[in-house]
N, C-alpha and C positions, 0 to 999 in steps of 0.2 A: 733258633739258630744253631746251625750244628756247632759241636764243642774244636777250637784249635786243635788242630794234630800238627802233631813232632813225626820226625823219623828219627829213632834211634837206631843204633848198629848191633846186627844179633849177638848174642841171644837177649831176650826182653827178661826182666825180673822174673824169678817166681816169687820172692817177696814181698811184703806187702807194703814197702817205700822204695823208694826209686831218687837219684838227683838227675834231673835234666842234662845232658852232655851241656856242654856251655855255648857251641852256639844255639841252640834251642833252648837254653836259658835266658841267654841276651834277649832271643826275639820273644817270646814269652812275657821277659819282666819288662822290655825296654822298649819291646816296638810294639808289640799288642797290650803291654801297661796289666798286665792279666794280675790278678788278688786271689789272695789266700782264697781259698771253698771254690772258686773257681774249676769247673771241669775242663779237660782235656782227655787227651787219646794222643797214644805213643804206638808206631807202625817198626815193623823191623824190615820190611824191604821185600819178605823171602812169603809174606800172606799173613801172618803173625799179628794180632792189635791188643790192645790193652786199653779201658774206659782207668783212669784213673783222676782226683783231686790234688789240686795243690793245697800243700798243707803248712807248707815255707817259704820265704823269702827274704834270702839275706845276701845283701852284695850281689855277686853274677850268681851267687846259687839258685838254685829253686825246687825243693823237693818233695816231691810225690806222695801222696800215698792214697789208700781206698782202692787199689791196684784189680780190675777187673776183666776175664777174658769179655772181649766183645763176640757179636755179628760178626764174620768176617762177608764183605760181597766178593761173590763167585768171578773170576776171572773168564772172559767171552772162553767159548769152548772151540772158537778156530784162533789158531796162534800164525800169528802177522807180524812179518818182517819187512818193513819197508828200507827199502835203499833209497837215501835221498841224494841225486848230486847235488854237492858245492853250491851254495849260493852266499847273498850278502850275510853278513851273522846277523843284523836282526832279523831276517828272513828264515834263516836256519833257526834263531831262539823260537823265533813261532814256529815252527814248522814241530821242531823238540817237543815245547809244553803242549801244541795242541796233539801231535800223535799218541804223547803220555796219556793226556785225557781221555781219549778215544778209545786205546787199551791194545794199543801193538804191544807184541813184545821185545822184539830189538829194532835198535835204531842204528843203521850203516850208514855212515857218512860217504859218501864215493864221489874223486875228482874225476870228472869226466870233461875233454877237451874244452867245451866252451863253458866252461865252467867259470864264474870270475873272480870264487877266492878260491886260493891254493895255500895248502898248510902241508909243514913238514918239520920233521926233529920236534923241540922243545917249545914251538907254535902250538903244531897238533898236539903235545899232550896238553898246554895248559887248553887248550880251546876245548877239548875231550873235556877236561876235568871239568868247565864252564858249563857244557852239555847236561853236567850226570849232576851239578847241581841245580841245572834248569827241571832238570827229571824229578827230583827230591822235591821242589817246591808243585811243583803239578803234580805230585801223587799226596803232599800233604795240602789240597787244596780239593780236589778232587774226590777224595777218599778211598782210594786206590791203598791196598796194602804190597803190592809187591812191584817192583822197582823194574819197568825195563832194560832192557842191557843196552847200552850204548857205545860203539865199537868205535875204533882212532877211526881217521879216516884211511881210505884205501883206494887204487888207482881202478877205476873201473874196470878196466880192460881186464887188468891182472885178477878182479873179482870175478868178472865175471865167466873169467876160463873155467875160477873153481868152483861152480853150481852145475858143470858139467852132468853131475850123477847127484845133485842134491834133488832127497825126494818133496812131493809136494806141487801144490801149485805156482806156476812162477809166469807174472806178467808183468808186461813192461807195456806203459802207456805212451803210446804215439797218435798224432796229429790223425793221421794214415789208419790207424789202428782196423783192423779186419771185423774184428767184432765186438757189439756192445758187451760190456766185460757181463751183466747180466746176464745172457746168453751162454755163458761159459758153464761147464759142469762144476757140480758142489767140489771146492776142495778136500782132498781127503788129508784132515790135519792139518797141515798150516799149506800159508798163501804168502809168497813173496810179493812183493810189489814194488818198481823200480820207476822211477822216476825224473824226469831229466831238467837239465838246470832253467835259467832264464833265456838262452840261445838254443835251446833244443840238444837234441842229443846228432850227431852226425849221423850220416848213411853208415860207417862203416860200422858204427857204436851198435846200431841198432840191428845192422845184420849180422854181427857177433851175439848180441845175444838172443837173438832168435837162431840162430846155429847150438846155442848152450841152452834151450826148450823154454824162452821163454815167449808164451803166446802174447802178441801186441792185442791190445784192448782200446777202446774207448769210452769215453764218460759221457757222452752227448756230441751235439753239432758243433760247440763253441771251442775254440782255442781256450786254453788256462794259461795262467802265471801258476811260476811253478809251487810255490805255496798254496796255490788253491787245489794244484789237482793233487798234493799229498793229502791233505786233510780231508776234499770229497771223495778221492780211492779209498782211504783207510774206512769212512763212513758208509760207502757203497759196500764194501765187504762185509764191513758189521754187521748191516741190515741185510743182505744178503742171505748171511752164512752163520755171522755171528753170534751177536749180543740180543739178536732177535729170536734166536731159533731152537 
């Protein structure tokens, strides 16, 4: 059974003891019940990991040591940026931990008109904040050492003016979509992928950004919910392009 991992905040020890930050001491001593000799692994977020022993436990402390560089696993070599619109928030938490898992590297939140949650001010940052710690436990579950970026949300339209000259591949999944996204040439470096809510994305949505170069694609004959077509686009790229190749 692989050893619990923590994410700590950089830089990681050169030392050869360490204290736990305290919420990853809480879960450590208090929700996984973890004991002295116990192995772990401690991530910094940026590829960075550390095989290290617990060696203490006192109160909420819990301190390190045997502090070793690991393995680190290689990051897919196409870098994926999915835009997700707005959806319910359990719909979005899954949609978050399983994109982390899968190995995008930013996650864009984007309201798009038939969108049916809309955040704004002090909403969207706590709901962001909620996001980037849905991120942290998928990468400490996963064994991902470097932390997707996870952007506030943003009005799509107004996103999508600005991809105007961004390079890269850039598609957006429609019902309609012209061609199986397989069919598509190899991205060079990274692949946007845009996604639309539970109502669809409008006519005009979708010819604004095909105005802004993003080729419509499809994933097969079947309609998706929108959580399924983030997680099988993100997957089709992988194998594709990606984590395969």
């Amino acid at each position: 059974m692989p050893a619990p991992r923590f994410y700590c905040l950089p830089p990681l020890p050169l030392s050869t003891n360490y204290e736990l930050p305290t919420a990853a001491a809480h879960h450590a001593s208090r929700v996984l019940r973890l004991r002295v000799g116990d192995a772990v692994q401690i991530f910094d977020g940026i590829g960075n990991a550390l095989d290290a022993t617990i060696n203490g436990i006192s109160g909420k402390h819990v301190m390190l040591g045997n502090l070793q560089t690991c393995m680190v696993q290689p990051e897919s070599g196409l870098r994926i940026v999915l835009a997700q619109a707005m959806c319910s928030s359990d719909k979005m938490d899954w949609i978050v931990q399983k994109a982390t898992e899968l190995g995008v590297n930013e996650i864009l939140p984007v309201q798009a008109q038939r969108s049916v949650a809309k955040l704004s001010g002090t909403r969207a940052e706590k709901r962001t904040e909620h996001w980037r710690s849905v991120v942290i436990s998928a990468c400490e579950q996963c064994g991902r050492n470097d932390l997707p970026q996870i952007h506030a949300p943003q009005e799509l339209d107004a996103w999508l003016l600005s991809m105007r000259t961004t390079p890269g591949s850039k598609f957006i999944l429609l019902p309609g979509g012209a061609t199986q996204l397989q069919a598509q040439p190899k991205p060079q470096g990274s692949a946007t992928l845009v996604i639309g809510p539970e109502g669809g994305f409008t006519a005009d949505e979708a010819n604004v950004a095909q105005q802004m170069g993003f080729t419509p694609v499809l994933l097969g004959p079947r309609v998706l919910r929108t959580e399924t077509a983030a997680i099988a686009g993100i997957s089709a790229l992988q194998t594709l392009w990606g984590d395969f190749n």
